[in-house]
C-alpha positions in Angstrom: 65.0 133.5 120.6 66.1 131.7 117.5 65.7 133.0 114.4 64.4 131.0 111.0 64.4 131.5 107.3 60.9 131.5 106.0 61.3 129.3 102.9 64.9 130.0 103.5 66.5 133.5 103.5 63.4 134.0 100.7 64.0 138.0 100.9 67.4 137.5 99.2 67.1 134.2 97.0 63.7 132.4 95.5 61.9 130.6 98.3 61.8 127.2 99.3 64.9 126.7 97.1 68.3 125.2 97.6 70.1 129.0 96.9 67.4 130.2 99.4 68.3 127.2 102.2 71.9 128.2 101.8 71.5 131.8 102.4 70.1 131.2 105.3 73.1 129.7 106.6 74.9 132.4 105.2 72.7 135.1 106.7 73.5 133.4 110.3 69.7 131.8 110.9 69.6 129.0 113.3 67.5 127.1 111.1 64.8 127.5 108.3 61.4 126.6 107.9 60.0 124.9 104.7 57.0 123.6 103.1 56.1 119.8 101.9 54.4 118.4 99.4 54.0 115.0 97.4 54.1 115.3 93.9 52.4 112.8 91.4 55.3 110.0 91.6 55.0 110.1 95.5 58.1 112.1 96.3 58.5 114.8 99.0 59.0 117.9 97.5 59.6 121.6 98.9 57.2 123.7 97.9 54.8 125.7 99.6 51.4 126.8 96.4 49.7 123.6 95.0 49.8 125.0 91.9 52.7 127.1 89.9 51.1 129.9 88.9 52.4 132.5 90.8 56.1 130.4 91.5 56.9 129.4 87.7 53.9 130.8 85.3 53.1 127.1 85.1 49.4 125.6 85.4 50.9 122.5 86.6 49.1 121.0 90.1 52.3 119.4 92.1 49.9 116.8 93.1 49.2 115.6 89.9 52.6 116.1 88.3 55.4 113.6 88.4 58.6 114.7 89.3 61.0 114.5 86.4 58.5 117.3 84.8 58.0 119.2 88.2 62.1 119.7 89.0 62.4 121.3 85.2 60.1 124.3 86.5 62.7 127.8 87.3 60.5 128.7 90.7 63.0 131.9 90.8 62.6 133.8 87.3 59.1 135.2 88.1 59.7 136.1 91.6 62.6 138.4 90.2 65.2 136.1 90.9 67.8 134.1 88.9 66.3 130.9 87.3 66.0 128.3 90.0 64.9 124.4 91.0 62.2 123.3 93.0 64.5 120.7 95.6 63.3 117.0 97.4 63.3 117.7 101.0 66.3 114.7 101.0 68.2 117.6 99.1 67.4 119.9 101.5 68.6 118.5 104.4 71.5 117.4 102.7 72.7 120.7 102.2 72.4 122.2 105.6 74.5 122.2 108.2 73.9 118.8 111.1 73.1 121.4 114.0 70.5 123.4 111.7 67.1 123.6 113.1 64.1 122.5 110.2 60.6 123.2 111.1 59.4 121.5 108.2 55.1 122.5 107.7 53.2 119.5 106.0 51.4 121.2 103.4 47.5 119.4 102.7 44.1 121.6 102.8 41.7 118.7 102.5 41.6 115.1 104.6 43.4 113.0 103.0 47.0 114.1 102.6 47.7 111.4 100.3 49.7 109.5 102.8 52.1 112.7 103.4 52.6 112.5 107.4 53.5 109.3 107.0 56.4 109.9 103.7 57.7 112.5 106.0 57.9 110.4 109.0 59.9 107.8 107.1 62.0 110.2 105.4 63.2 111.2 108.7 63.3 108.3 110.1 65.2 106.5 107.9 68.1 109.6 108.1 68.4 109.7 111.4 66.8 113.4 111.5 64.4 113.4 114.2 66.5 115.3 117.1 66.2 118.2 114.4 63.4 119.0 113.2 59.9 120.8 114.3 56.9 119.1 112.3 54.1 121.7 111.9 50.9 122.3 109.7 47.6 123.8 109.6 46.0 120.6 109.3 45.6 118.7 112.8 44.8 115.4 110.7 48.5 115.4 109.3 49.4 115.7 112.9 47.2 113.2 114.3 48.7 110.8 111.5 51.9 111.8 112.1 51.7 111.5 116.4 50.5 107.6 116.2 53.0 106.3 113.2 55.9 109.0 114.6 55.2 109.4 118.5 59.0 110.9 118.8 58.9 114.1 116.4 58.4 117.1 117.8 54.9 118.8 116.4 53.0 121.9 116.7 49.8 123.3 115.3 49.8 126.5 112.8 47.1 128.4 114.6 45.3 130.6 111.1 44.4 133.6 111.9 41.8 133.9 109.6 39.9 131.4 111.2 38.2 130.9 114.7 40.9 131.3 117.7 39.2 128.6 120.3 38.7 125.4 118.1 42.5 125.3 116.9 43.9 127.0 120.3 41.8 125.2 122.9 40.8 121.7 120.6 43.1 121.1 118.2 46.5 122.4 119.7 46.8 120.2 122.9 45.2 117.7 120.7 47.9 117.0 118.2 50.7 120.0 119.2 52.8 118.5 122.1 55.9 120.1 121.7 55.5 123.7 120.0 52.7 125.9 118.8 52.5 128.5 115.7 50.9 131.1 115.6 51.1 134.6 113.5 52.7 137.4 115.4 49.2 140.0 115.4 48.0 136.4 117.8 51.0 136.8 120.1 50.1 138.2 123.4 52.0 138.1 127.4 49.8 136.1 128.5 49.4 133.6 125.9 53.1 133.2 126.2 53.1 132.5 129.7 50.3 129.9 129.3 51.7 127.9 126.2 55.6 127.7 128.4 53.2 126.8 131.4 52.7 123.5 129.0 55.7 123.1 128.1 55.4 124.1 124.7 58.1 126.0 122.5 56.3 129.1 120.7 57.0 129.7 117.2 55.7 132.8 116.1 55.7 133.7 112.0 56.4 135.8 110.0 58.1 138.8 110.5 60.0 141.5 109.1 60.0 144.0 110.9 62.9 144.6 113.9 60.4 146.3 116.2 57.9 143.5 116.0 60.5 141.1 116.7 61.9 142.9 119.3 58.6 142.8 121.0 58.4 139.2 120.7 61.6 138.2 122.1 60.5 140.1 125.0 57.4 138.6 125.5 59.6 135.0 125.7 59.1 134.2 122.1 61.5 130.9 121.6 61.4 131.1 117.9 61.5 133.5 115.2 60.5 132.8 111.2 61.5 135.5 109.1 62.1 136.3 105.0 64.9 138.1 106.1 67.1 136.4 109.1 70.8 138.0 108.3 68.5 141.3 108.5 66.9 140.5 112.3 70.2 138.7 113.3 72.0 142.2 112.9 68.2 144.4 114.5 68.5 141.8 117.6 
């Protein structure tokens, strides 16, 4: 079972940041996950909340903010952290290691992701990056987009699960999810296990904290792992 950083090693350093990215390296993860966005001027940006409220005591909207304002935000002081930058996903990738697994979640609540899939599908295949990386997002639209333009990355669905099981499991999944599927731990069972390897599909299961969980998971054939704290799980498994 590998084990990723949710936003990073985001226990230890402020999420979705370049300190958080390294960390995780640090902390011995076999990758990281992250979150996408496009901001106002069109770039890619790593960030998971639409609006900074809660990251930088900001009311700015990423979408509608450029971003030579949107990298002067500190995304670390208000989640107790030292002051911090919100990265480009170019960044981020640049700083970890060739080998290091990215499952990299398009963020976009609404229809039109405002040509996201398709910025992200570039990015990566203009670096070379595709071998790499896990695409995944709660919206089976990004997805969609993303399988015609980008047939070659690897994609999964985020199953919520806050919302109904069959339509995303049974609809949208082997719809738009070839290669992995995410869904939260409390949706993890044997036998859903057995059936989503039956497909051939990698199962990545978020987010947990907690060494007992985990070691539950791995047992069930869990093939990955996204945690806040991955130097903390690396040590519990």
């Amino acid at each position: 079972m590998k084990i990723l950083g949710h936003r990073g090693a985001s226990a230890d350093f402020p999420e979705n940041t370049l300190e958080a990215f390294v960390e995780a390296v640090a902390q011995k993860a076999d990758g990281v996950e992250l979150d996408v966005m496009r901001c106002a001027s069109g770039e890619v940006v790593v960030c998971h909340d639409e609006e900074l409220g809660r990251l930088a005591k900001k009311r700015w909207v990423v979408e509608r903010t450029p971003w030579w304002k949107l990298k002067q935000a500190d995304v670390g002081t208000a989640l107790g952290f030292a002051a911090a930058r919100i990265p480009l996903l170019d960044a981020v990738l640049d700083a970890l290691p060739a080998d290091f697994l990215v499952n990299i979640e398009l963020k976009c609540e609404v229809a039109d992701d405002r040509g996201l899939a398709i910025e992200v599908g570039r990015l990566l295949e203009r670096r070379g990056e595709a071998e790499r990386i896990l695409i995944s997002s709660f919206n089976p639209l990004c997805l969609l987009r993303l399988a015609r333009a980008f047939p070659d990355l690897k994609r999964g669905l985020l199953i919520d699960p806050d919302r109904a099981w069959f339509p995303q499991a049974w609809v949208w999944q082997p719809l738009v999810g070839r290669d992995t599927v995410h869904p939260h731990h409390s949706q993890v069972t044997a036998e859903r296990v057995r059936f989503w390897h039956r497909q051939g599909l990698g199962v990545a299961v978020w987010t947990v904290d907690d060494a007992a969980i985990a070691r539950k998971l791995r047992e069930l054939g869990v093939d990955y792992l996204i945690t806040n704290a991955p130097g903390k799980l690396r040590v519990a498994l």
